[in-house]
C-alpha positions as CSV (number, residue, x, y, z in Angstrom):
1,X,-27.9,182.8,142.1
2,X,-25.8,180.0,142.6
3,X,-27.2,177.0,145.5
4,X,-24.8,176.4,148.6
5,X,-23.7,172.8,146.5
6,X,-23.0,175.1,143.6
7,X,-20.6,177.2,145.4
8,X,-18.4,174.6,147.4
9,X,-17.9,172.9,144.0
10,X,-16.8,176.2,142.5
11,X,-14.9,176.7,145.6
12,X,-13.0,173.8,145.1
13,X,-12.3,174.5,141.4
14,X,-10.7,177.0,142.5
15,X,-7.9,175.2,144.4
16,X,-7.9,172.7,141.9
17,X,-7.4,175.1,139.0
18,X,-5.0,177.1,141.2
19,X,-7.3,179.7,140.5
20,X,-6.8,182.8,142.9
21,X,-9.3,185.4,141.6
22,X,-12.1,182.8,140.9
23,X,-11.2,181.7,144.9
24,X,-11.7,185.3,146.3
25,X,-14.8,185.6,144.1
26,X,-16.4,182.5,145.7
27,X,-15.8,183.3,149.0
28,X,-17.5,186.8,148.7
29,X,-20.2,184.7,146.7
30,X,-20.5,182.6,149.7
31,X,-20.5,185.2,152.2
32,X,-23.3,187.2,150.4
33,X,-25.2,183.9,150.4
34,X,-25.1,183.1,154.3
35,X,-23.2,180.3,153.7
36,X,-20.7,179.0,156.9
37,X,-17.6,180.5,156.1
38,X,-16.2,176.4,158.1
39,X,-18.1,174.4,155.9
40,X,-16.8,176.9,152.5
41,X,-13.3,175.6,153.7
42,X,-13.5,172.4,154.9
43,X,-15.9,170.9,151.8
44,X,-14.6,173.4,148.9
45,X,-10.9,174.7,149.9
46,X,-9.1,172.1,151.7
47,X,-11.1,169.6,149.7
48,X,-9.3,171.0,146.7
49,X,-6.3,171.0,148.5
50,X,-6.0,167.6,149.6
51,X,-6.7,166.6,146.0
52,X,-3.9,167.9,144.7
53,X,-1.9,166.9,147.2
54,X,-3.1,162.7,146.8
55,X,-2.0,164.2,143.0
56,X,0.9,165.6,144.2
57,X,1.8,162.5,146.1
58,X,0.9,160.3,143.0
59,X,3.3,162.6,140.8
60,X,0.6,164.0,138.5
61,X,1.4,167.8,140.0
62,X,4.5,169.0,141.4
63,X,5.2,171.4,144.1
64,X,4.7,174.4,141.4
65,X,1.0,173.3,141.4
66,X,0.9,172.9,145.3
67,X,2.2,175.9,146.2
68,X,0.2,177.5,144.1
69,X,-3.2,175.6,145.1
70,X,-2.3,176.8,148.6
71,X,-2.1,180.7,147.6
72,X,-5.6,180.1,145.9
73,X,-6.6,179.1,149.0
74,X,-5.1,181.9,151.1
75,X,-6.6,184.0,148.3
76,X,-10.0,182.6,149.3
77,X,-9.4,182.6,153.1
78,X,-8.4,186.6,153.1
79,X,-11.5,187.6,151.6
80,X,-13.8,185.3,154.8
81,X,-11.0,186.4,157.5
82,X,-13.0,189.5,158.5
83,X,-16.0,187.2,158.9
84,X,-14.5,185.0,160.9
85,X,-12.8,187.1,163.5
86,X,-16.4,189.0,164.1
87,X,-17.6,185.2,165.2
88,X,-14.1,184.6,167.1
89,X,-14.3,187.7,168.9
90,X,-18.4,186.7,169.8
91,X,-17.3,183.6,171.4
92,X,-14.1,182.4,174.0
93,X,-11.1,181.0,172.9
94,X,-11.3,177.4,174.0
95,X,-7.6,177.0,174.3
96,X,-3.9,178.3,173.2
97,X,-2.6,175.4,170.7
98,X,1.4,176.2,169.1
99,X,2.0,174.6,165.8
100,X,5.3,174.4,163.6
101,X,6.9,172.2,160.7
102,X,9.3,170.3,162.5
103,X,13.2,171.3,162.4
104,X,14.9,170.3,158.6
105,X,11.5,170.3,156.6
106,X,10.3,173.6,154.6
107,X,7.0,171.8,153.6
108,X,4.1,173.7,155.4
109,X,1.1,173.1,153.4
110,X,-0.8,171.0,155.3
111,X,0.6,172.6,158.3
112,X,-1.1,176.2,157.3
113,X,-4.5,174.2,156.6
114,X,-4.3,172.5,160.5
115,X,-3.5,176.1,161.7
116,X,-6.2,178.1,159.5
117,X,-8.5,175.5,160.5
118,X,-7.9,175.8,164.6
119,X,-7.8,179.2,164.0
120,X,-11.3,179.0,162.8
121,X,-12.7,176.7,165.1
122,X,-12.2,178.8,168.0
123,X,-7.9,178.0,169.5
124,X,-5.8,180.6,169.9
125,X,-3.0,179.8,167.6
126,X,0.5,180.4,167.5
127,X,2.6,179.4,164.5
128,X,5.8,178.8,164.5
129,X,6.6,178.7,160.8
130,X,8.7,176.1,159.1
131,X,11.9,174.5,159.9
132,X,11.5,175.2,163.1
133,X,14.4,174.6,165.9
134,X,13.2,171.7,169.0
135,X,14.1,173.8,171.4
136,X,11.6,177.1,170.2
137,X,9.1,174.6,170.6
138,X,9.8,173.7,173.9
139,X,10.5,177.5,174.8
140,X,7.5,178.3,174.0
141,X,5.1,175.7,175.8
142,X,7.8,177.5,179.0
143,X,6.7,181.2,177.8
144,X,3.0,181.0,176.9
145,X,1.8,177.5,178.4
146,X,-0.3,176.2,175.3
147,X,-2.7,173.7,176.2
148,X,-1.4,171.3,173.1
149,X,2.1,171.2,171.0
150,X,1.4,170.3,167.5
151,X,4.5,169.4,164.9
152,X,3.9,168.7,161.4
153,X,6.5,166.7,159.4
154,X,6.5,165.7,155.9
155,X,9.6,163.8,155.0
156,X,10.5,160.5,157.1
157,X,13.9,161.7,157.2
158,X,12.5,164.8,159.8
159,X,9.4,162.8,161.6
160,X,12.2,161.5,163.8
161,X,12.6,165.1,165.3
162,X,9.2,164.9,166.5
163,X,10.4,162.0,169.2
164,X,12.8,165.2,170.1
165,X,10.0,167.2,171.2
166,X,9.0,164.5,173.7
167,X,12.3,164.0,174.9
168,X,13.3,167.8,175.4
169,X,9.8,168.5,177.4
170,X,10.0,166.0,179.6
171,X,13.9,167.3,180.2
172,X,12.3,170.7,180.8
173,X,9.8,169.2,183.3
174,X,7.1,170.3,181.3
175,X,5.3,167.6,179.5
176,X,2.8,166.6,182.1
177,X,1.6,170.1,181.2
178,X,0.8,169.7,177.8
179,X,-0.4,167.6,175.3
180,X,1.4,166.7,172.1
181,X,0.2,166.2,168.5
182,X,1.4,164.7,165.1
183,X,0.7,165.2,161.6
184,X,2.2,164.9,157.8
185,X,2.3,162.9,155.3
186,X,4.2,159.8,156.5
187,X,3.2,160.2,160.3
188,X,0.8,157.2,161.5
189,X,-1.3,156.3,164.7
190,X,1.3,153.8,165.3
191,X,4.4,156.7,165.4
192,X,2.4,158.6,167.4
193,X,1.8,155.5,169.2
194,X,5.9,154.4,169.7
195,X,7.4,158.2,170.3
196,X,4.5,158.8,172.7
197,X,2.4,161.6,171.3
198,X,-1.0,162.0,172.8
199,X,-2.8,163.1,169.5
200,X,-2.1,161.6,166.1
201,X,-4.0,164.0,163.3
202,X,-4.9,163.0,159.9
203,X,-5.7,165.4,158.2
204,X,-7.0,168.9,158.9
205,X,-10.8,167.8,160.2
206,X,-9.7,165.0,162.2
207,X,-6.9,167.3,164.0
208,X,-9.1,169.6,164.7
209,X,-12.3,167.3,166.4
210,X,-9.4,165.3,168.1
211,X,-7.7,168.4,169.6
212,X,-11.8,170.0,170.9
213,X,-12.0,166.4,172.4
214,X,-8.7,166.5,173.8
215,X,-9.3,170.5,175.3
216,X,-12.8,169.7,176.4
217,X,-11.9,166.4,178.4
218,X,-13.6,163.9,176.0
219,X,-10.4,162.7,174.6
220,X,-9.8,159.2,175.2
């Protein structure tokens, strides 16, 4: 039988060879050998995926290939899902967090990763989907009163929507009641920074530590 190294690497072969039966065999591989279903994602599965999208950014792969690296993935993730909601249902959810692609941009790779990721780690989430108005955003921090916002954006041309979030919550009187997070490919600390955003996230890992720090009152 295969060791726990073993696996991730396959795990991550599979994204990377956009492979989605050898992805649902190595999560069922995993699972039978005790391995964390997290630590199957985060070092095999979105460690594939985030190499083909640096490749994808480099122009070695094309959104063909990313697209379908991510349904390897989901591939992957359907067979550990059952898994993970018996441990989600064993423990509290530690907070509500609603998540969209930001309005004009269909991109929501990295977007699903943030969200399956959360999801994992214990949030209630609530997607939005992609391409998704300012205003349902800030209709839904009224109806369901999340504890953070999250937008993803991956063109420059529609991170400038994101200062629309700001703006529109603190017209509805409602941003001093939530917390507001970044992502996507040409986001920075430093737009976060100027539009006001309280949580800029990387990548996948880093939004999901930041947003448990932010929840749990360690967030500085």
């Amino acid at each position: 039988m295969a060791n726990k190294e073993e696996i991730i690497a396959k795990a991550k072969d599979a994204i990377t060879d956009f492979d989605d039966e050898l992805a649902a065999e190595v999560a069922a591989e995993a699972l039978a050998a005790g391995i964390d279903p997290v630590e199957l994602i985060e070092k095999g599965f979105t460690a594939g995926m985030q190499e083909v999208g640096e490749q994808f950014e480099q122009g070695t792969l094309f959104l063909p290939h990313v697209l379908a690296a991510a349904e390897a993935m989901n591939a992957g993730i359907e067979v550990i899902k059952p898994e993970m909601e018996k441990r989600k249902s064993q423990t509290k959810s530690l907070g509500t967090i609603v998540i969209g692609t930001i309005e004009g941009d269909i991109h929501s790779i990295g977007k699903d990763i943030v969200a399956s990721m959360l999801n994992i780690a214990g949030f209630k989430v609530v997607d939005l989907g992609r391409d998704v108005p300012i205003k349902t955003f800030v209709e839904k921090a009224k109806e369901i009163k999340p504890q953070i916002i999250a937008s993803s954006a991956l063109m420059t041309t529609t991170m400038v929507n994101q200062i629309q979030i700001e703006e529109q919550l603190k017209e509805a009187g409602i941003r001093g009641q939530v917390k507001t997070m970044v992502g996507g490919a040409p986001v920075t600390q430093d737009w976060a920074d100027k539009i006001g955003a309280d949580i800029y996230g990387e990548n996948a890992t880093d939004a999901v530590n930041k947003v448990k720090a932010a929840i749990t009152g360690d967030f500085v």
